[in-house]
DRENDO-1510 file (C-alpha; in Angstrom, 1 decimal, always signed):
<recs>
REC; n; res; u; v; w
REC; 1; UNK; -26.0; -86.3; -117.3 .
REC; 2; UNK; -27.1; -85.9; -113.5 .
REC; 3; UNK; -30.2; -89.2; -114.5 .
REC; 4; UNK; -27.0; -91.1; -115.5 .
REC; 5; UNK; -25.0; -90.3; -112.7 .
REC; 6; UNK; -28.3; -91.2; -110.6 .
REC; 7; UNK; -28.6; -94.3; -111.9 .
REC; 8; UNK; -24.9; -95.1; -111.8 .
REC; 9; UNK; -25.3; -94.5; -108.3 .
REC; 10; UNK; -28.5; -95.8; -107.3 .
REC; 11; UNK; -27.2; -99.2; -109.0 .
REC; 12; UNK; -23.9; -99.5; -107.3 .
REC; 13; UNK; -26.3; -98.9; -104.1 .
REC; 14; UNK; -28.7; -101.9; -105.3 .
REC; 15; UNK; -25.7; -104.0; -106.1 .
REC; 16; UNK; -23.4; -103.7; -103.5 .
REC; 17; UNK; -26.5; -104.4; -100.9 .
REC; 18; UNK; -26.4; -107.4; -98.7 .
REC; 19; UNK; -28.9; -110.0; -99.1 .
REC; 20; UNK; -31.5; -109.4; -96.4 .
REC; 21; UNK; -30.8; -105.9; -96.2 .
REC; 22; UNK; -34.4; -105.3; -98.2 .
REC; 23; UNK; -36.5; -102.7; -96.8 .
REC; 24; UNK; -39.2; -104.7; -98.0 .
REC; 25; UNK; -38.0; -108.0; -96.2 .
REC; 26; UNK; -38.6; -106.2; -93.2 .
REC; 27; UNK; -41.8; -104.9; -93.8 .
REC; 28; UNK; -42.9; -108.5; -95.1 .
REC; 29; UNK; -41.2; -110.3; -92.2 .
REC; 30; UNK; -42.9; -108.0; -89.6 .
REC; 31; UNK; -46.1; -108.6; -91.0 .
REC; 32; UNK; -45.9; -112.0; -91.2 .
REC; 33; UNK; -44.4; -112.2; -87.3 .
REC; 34; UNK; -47.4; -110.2; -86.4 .
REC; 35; UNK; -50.0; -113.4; -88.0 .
REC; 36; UNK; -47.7; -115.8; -86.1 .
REC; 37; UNK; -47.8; -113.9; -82.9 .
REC; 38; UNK; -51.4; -114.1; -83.4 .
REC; 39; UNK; -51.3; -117.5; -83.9 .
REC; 40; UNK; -49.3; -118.6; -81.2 .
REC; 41; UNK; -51.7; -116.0; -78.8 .
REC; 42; UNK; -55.1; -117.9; -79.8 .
REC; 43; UNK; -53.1; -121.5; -79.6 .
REC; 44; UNK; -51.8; -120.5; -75.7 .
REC; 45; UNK; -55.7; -119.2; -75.0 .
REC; 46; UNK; -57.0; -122.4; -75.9 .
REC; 47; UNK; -54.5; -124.0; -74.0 .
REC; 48; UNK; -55.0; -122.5; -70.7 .
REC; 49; UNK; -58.6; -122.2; -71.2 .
REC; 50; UNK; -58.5; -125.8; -71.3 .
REC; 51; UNK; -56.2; -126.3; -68.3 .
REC; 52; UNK; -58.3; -124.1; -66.8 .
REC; 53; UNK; -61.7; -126.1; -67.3 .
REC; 54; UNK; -59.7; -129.5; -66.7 .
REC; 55; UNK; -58.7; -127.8; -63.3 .
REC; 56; UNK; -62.2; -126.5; -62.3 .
REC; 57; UNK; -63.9; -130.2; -63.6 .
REC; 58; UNK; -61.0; -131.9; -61.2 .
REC; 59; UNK; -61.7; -129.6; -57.9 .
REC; 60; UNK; -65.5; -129.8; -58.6 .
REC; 61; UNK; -65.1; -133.4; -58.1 .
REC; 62; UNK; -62.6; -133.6; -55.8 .
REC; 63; UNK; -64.9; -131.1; -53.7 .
REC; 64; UNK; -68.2; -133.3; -54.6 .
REC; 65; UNK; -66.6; -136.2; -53.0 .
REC; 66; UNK; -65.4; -134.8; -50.2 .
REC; 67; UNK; -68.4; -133.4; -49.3 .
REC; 68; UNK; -70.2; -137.2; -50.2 .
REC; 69; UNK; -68.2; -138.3; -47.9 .
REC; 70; UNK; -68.8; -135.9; -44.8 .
REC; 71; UNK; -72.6; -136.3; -45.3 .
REC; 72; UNK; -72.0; -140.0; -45.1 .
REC; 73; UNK; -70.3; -140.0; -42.0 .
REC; 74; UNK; -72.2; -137.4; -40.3 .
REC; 75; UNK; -75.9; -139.2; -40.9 .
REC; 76; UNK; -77.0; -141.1; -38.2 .
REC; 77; UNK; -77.7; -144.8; -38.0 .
REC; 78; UNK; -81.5; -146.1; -38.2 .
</recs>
């Protein structure tokens, strides 16, 4: 009698659940949020790792010519 009123009860419980309410949909979409949060950390690393070496290439240069040009200016005439 008290397995049959257990699973009288544990059915209504199952049945009267919203969808989404799934203890297991929230284990499943926390573990796949974690891969994507992953994913989205290594794409924004390469990103400013790249912005980063772009911005170091530009002020090398900028710096290399700017320092061409004092050299140049500062030489004297022969």
């Amino acid at each position: 009698m008290k397995s049959t009123a257990a699973f009288l009860v544990l059915s209504m419980v199952v049945l009267l659940a919203q969808p989404g309410e799934c203890f297991f949909g929230h284990i499943i979409k926390s573990i796949g949020g974690y891969f994507l949060n992953i994913f989205k950390k290594t794409k924004l690393k390469r990103k400013i790792d790249f912005l980063n070496c772009y911005y170091l290439k530009k002020r090398e240069e900028f710096l290399e010519h700017r320092f061409q040009n004092l050299v140049v200016s500062c030489s004297p005439a022969l």
